[in-house]
KOLDREN-131042 format. One line per 8 residues: number of its first residue (from 1); their letters; for each residue x, y, z of N, C-alpha, C. Coordinates in nm, 2 decimals, decimal comma. Example, Ala and Ser with C-alpha at 12.3 -4.5 7.8 and 13.67 -1.06 7.14 Angstrom:
2
1	as	1,32 -0,57 0,78 1,23 -0,45 0,78 1,32 -0,33 0,78 | 1,28 -0,22 0,71 1,37 -0,11 0,71 1,29 0,00 0,79
% end
This chain:
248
1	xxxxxxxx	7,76 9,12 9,74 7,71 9,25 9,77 7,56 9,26 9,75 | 7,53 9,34 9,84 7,37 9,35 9,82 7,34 9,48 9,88 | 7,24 9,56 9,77 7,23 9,70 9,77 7,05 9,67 9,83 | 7,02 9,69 9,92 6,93 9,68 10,03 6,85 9,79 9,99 | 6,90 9,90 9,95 6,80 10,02 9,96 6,89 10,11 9,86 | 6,86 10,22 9,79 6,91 10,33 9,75 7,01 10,36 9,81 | 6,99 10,38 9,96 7,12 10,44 10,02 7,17 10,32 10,14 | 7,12 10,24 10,13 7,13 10,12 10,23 7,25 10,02 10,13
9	xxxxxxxx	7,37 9,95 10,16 7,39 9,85 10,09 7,53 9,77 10,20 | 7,51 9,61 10,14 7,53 9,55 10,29 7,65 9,45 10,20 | 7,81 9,38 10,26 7,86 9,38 10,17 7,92 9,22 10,29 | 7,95 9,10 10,20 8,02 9,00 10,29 8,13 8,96 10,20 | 8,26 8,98 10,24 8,37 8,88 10,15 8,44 8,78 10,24 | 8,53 8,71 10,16 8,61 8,56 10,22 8,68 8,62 10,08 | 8,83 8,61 10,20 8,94 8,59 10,10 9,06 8,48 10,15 | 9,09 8,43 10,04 9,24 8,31 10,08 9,35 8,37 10,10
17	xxxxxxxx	9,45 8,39 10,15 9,61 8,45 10,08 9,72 8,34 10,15 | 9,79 8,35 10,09 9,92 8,33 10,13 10,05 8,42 10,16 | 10,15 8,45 10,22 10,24 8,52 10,23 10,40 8,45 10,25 | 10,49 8,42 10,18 10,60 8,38 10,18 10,72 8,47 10,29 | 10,76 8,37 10,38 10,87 8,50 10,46 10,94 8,60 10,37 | 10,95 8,67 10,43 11,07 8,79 10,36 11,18 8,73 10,39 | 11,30 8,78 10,33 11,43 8,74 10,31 11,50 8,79 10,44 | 11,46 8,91 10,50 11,48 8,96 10,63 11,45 8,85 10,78
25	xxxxxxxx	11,33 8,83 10,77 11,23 8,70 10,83 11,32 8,55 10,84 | 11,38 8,52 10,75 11,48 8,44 10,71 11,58 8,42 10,76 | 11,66 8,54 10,70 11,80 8,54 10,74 11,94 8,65 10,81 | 11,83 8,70 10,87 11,91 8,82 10,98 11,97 8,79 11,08 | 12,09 8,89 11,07 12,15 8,79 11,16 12,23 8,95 11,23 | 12,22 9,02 11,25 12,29 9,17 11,27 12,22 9,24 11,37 | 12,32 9,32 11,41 12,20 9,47 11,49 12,17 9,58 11,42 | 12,04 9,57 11,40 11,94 9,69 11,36 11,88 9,79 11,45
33	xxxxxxxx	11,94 9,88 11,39 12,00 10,04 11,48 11,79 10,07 11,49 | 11,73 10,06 11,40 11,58 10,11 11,43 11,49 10,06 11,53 | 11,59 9,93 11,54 11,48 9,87 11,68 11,56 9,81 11,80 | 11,75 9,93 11,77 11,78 9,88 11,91 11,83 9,74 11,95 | 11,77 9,68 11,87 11,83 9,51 11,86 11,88 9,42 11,77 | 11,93 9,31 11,82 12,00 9,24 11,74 11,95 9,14 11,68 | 11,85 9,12 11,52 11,79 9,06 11,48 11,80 8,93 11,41 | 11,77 8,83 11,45 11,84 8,67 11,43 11,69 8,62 11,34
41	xxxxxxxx	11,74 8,60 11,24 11,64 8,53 11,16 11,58 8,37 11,19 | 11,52 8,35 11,10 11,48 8,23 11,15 11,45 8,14 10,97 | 11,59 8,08 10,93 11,51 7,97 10,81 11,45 7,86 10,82 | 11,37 7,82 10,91 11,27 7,70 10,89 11,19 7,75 10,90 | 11,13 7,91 10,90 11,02 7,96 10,86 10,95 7,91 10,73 | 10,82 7,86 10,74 10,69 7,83 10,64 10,63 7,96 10,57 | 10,52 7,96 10,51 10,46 8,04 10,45 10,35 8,06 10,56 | 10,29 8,20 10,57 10,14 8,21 10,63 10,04 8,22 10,50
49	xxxxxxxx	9,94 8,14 10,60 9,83 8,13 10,55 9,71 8,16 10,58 | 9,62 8,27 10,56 9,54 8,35 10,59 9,43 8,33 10,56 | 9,28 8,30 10,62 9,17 8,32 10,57 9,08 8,44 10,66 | 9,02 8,53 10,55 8,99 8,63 10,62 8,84 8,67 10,60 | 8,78 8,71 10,65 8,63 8,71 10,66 8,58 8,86 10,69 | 8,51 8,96 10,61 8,49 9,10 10,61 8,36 9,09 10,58 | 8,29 9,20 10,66 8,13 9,19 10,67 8,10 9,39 10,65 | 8,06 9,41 10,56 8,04 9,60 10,58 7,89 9,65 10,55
57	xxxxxxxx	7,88 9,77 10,57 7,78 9,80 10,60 7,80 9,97 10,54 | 7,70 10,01 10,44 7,76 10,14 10,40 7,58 10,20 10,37 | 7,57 10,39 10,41 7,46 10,43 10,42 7,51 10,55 10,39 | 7,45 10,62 10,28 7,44 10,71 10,20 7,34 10,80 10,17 | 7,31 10,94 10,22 7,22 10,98 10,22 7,26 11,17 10,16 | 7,19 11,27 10,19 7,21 11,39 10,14 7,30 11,43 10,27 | 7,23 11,40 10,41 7,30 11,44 10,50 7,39 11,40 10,58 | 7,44 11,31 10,52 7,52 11,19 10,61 7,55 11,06 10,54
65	xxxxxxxx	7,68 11,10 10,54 7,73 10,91 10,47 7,83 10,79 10,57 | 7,80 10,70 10,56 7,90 10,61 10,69 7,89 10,50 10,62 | 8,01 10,41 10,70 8,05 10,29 10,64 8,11 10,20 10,78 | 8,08 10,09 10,81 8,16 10,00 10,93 8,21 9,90 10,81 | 8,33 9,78 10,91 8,40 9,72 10,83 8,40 9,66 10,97 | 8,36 9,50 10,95 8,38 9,44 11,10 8,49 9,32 11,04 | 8,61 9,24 11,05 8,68 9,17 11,01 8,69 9,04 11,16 | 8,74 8,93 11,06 8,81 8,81 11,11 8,88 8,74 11,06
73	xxxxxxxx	9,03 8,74 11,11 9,08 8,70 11,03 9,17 8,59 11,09 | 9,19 8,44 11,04 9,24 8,33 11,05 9,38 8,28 11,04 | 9,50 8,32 11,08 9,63 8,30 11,02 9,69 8,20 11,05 | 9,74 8,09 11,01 9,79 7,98 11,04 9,94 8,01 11,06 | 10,06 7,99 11,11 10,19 8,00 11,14 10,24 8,18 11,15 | 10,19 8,30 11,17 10,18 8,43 11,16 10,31 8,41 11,22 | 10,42 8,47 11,19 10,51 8,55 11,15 10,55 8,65 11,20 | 10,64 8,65 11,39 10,65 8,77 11,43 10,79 8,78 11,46
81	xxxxxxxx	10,82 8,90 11,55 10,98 8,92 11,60 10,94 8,91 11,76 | 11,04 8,81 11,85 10,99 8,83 12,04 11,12 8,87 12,08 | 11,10 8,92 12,16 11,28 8,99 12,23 11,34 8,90 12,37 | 11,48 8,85 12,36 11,48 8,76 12,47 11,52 8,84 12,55 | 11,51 8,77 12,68 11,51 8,82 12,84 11,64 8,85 12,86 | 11,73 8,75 12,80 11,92 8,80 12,86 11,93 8,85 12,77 | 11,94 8,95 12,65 12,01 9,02 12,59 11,89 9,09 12,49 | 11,95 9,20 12,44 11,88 9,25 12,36 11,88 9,18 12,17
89	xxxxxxxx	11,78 9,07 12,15 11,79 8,97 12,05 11,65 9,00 12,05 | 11,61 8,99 11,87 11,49 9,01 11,87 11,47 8,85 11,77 | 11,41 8,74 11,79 11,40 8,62 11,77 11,27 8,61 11,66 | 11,28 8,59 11,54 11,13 8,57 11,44 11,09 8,44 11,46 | 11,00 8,43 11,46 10,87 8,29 11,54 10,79 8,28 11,43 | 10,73 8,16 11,46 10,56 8,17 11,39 10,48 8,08 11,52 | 10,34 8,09 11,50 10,24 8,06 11,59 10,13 8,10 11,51 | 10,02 8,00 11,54 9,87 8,02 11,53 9,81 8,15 11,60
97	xxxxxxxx	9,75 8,25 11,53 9,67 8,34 11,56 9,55 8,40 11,48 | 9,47 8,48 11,55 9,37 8,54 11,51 9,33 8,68 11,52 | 9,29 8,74 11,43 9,26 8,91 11,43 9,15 8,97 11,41 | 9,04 8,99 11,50 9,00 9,06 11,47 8,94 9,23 11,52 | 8,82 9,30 11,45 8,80 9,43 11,48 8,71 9,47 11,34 | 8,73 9,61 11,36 8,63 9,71 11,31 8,75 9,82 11,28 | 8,67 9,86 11,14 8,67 10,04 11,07 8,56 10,07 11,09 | 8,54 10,25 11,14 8,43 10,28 11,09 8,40 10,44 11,06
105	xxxxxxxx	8,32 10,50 10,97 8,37 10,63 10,93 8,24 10,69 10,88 | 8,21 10,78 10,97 8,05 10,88 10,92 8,13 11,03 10,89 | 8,10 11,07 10,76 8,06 11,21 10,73 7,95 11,26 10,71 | 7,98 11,40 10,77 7,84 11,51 10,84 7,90 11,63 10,75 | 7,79 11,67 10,62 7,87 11,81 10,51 7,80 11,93 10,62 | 7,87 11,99 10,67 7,80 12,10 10,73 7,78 12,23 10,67 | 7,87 12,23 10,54 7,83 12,41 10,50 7,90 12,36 10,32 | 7,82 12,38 10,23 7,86 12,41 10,09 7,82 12,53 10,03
113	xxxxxxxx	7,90 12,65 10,01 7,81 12,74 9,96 7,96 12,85 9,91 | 7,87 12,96 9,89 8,03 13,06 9,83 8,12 13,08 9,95 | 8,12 13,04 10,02 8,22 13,03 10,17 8,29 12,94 10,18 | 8,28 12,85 10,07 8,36 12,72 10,09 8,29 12,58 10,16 | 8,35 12,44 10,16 8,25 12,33 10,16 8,32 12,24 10,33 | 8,25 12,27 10,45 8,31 12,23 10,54 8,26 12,08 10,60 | 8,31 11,97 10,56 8,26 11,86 10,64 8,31 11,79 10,77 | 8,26 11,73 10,87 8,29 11,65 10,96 8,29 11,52 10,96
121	xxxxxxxx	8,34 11,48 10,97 8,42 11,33 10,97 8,48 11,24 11,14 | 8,34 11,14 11,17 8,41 11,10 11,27 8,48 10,94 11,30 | 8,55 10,90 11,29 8,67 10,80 11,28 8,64 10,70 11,41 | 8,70 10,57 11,39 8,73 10,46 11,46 8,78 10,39 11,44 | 8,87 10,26 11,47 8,94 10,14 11,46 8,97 10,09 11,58 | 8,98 9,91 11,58 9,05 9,83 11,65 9,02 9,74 11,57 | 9,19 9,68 11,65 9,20 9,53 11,61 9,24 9,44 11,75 | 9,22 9,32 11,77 9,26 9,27 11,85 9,36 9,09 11,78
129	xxxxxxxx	9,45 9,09 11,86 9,52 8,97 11,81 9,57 8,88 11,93 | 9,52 8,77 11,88 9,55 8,69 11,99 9,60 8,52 11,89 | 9,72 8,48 11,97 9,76 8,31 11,93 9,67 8,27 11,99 | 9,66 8,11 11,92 9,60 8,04 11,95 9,59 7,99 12,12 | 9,70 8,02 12,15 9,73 7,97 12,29 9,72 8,05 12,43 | 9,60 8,16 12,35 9,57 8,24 12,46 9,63 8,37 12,50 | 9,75 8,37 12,43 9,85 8,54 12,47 9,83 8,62 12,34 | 9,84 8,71 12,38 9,83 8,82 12,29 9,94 8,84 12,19
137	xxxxxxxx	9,92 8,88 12,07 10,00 8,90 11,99 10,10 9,04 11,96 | 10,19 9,06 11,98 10,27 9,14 11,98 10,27 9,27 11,91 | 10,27 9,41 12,00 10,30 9,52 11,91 10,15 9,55 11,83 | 10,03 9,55 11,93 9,90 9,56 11,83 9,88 9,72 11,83 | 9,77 9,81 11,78 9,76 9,91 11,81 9,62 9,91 11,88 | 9,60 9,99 11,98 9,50 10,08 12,08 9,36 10,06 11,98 | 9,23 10,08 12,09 9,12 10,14 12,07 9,21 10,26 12,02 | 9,10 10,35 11,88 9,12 10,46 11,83 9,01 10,53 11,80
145	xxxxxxxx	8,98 10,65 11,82 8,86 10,73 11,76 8,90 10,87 11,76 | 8,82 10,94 11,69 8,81 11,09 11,70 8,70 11,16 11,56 | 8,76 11,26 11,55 8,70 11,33 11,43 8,79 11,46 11,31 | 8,72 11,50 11,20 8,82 11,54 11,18 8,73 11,63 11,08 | 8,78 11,80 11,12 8,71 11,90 11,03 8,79 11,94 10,89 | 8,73 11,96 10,82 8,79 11,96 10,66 8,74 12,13 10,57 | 8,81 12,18 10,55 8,77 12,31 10,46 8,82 12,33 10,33 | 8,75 12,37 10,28 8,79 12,40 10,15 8,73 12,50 10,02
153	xxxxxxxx	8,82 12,61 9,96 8,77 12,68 9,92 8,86 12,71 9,80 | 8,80 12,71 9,68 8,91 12,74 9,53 9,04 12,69 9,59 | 9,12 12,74 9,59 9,24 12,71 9,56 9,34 12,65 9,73 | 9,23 12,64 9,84 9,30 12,65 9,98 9,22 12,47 10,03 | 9,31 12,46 10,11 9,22 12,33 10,17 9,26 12,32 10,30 | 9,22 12,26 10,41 9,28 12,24 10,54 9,21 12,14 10,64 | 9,25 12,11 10,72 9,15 11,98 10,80 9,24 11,96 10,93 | 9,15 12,00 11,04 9,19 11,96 11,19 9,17 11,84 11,21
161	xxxxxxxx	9,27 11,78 11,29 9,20 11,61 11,29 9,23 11,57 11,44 | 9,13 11,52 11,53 9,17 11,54 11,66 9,15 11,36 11,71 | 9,25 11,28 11,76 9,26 11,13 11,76 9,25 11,10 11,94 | 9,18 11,04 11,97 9,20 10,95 12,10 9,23 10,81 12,09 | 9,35 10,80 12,17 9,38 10,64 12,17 9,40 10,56 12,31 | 9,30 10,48 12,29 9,33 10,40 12,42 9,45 10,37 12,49 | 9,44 10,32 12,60 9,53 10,27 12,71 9,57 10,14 12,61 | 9,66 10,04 12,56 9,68 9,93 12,55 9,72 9,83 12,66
169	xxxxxxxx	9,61 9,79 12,69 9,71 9,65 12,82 9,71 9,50 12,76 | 9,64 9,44 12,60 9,63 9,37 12,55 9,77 9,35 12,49 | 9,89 9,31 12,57 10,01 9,27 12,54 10,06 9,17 12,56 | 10,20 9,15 12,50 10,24 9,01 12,50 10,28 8,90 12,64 | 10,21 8,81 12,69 10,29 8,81 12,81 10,36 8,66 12,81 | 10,51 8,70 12,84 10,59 8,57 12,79 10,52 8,45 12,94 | 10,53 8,35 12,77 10,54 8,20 12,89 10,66 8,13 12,90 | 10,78 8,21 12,93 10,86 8,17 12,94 10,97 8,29 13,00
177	xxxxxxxx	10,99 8,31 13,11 11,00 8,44 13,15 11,17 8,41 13,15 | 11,22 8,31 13,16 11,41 8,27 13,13 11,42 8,31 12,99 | 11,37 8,34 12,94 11,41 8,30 12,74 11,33 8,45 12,69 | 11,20 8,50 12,76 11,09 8,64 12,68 11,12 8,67 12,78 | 11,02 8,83 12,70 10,98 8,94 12,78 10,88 8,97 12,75 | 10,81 9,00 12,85 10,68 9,05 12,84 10,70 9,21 12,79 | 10,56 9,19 12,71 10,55 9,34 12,69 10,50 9,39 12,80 | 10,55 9,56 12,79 10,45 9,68 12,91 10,39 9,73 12,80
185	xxxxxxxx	10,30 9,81 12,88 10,13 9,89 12,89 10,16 9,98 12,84 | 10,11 10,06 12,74 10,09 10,21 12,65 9,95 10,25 12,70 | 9,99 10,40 12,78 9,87 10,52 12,82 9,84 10,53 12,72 | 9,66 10,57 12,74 9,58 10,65 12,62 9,68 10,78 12,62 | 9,63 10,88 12,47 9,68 10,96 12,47 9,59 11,05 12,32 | 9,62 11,18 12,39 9,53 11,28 12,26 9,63 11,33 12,18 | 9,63 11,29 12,05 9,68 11,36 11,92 9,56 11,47 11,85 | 9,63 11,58 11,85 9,59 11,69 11,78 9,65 11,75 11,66
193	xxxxxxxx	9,63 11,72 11,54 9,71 11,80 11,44 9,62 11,88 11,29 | 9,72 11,98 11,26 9,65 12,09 11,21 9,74 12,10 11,04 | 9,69 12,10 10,94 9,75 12,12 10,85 9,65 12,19 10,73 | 9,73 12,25 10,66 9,64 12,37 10,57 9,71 12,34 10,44 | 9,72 12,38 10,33 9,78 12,43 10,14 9,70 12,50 10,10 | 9,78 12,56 10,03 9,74 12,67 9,93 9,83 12,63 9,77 | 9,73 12,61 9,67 9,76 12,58 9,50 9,84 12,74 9,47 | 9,97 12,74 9,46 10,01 12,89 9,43 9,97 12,89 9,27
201	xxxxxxxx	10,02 12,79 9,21 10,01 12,76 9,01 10,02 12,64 8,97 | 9,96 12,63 8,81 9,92 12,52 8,80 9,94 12,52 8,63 | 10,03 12,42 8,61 10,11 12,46 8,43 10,06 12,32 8,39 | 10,06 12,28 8,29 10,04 12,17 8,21 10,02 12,02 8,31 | 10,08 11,94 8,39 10,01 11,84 8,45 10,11 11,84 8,56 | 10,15 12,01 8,63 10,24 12,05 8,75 10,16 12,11 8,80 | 10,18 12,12 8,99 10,12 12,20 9,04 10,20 12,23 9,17 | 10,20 12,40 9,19 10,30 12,43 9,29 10,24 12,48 9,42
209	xxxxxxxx	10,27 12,38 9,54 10,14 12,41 9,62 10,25 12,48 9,76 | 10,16 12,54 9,84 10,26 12,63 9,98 10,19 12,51 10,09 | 10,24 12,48 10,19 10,20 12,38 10,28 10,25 12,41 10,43 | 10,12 12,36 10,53 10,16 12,42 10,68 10,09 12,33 10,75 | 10,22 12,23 10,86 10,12 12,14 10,92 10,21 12,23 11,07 | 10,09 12,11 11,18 10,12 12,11 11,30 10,11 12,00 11,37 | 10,23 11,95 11,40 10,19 11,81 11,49 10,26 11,78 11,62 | 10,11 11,67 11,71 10,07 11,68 11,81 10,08 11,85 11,88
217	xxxxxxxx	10,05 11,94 11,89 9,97 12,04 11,92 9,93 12,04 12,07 | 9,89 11,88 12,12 9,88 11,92 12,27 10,04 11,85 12,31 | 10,10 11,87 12,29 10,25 11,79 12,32 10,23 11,74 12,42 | 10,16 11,57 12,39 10,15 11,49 12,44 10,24 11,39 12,46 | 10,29 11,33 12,56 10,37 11,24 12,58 10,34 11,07 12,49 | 10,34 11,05 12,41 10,29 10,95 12,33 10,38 10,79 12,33 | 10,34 10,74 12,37 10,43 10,57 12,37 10,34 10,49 12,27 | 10,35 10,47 12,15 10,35 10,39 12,02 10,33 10,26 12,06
225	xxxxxxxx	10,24 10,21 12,07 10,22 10,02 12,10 10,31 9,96 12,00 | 10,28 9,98 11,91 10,34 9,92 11,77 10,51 9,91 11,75 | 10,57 10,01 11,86 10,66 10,05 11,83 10,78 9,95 11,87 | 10,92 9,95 11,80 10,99 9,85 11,96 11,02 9,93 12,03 | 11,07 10,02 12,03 11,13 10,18 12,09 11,01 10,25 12,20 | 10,92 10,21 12,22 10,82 10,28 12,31 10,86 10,27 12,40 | 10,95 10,17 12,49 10,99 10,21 12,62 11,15 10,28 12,63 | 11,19 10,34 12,51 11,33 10,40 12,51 11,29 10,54 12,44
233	xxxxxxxx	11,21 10,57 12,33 11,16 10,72 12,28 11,03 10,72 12,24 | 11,00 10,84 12,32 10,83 10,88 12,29 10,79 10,92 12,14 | 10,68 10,94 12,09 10,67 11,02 11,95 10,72 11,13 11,95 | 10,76 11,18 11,88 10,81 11,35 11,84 10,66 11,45 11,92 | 10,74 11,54 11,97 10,61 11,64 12,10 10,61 11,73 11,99 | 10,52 11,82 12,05 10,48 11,95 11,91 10,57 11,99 11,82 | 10,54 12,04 11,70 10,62 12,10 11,57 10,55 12,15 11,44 | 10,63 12,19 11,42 10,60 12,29 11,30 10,64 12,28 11,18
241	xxxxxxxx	10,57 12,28 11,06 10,63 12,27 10,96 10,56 12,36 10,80 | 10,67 12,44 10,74 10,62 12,50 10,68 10,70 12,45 10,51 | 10,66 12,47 10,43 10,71 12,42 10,29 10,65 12,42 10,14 | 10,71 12,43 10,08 10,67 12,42 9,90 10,66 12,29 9,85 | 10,61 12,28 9,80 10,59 12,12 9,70 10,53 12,12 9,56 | 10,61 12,04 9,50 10,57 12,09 9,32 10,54 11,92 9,31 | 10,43 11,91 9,25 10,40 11,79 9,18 10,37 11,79 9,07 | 10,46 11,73 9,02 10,46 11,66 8,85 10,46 11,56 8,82
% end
């Protein structure tokens, strides 16, 4: 790490990991109702082994704070589920791949005073993943950006947060069209959501709060890259939700 300036400071890591299959990864052998398929394990699964490389960049000032996060990351035998072409079978694999992408996050305080403290906040991510062998890695998520207003005053808080997501066409495309399936394409789409609380009371190390969200708002048709279900159910279209919550 190296602090460059007062408000300037510039950050490089390298990490090792390892990851041992899960016991699911292993030895499944059933149909699982969440993804619609019939999930067959795989035991001559290995361990992955990761080497990962993160480069940041963070700036700090009265009027404006931000931070980027550029990553690369190295996975030796990564660890997925592919779906075969005659039946609904979702098959766990390993293959050589690579990931990488960016975080990145600026806040803008636009009002602190007896009116309460309002900041703006503007957002981004991607990742990209690809095997060694040139196709894409399965189930990635979209270019993402947007921004997101924040309020707050004594006892109330609330934040609009408004998300654009890319089109995904970075999908999997089988080399083996008798045995896979290729993945399809996920439309961009705008997520809009609205949520507010209010602290009603607050006793020894409890606090009873009133809560109001709203989500997606533009009831947008939304197909989930990540999802397995994106070509059988969209995300949940607008809703409402109102509620109490005590935390102790």
């Amino acid at each position: 790490m190296w602090q460059v300036t007062d408000q300037h400071q510039l950050s490089l890591g390298y990490t090792h990991s390892q990851r041992a299959p899960q016991i699911q990864e292993l030895f499944s052998d059933g149909f699982h109702h969440a993804t619609r398929s019939y999930e067959l394990g795989n035991a001559d699964l290995s361990k992955e082994i990761s080497n990962n490389l993160d480069l940041g960049y963070r700036f700090n000032s009265n009027w404006m704070s931000a931070e980027i996060n550029l990553f690369h990351n190295w996975v030796s035998d990564y660890i997925y589920q592919q779906r075969s072409a005659t039946e609904p079978v979702l098959n766990t694999q390993q293959a050589a791949a690579t990931f990488k992408g960016f975080e990145a996050q600026t806040i803008f305080p636009l009002m602190e005073n007896t009116y309460g403290v309002l900041d703006l906040t503007l957002f981004g991510d991607y990742t990209r993943g690809r095997f060694d062998n040139g196709n894409d890695v399965p189930r990635m998520p979209p270019l993402r950006y947007g921004f997101q207003l924040s309020y707050e005053k004594d006892d109330f808080s609330s934040n609009l947060r408004f998300t654009r997501a890319e089109a995904q066409n970075n999908n999997y495309s089988a080399t083996d069209t008798a045995t896979q399936v290729s993945e399809t394409d996920t439309k961009g789409y705008l997520l809009l959501n609205l949520q507010a609380q209010y602290r009603l009371a607050s006793f020894h190390d409890s606090e009873v709060m009133l809560f109001a969200k709203g989500k997606n708002l533009l009831d947008e048709n939304i197909r989930n890259s990540t999802s397995y279900l994106r070509n059988f159910s969209p995300e949940p279209s607008r809703s409402a939700e109102l509620g109490l919550r005590i935390n102790y």
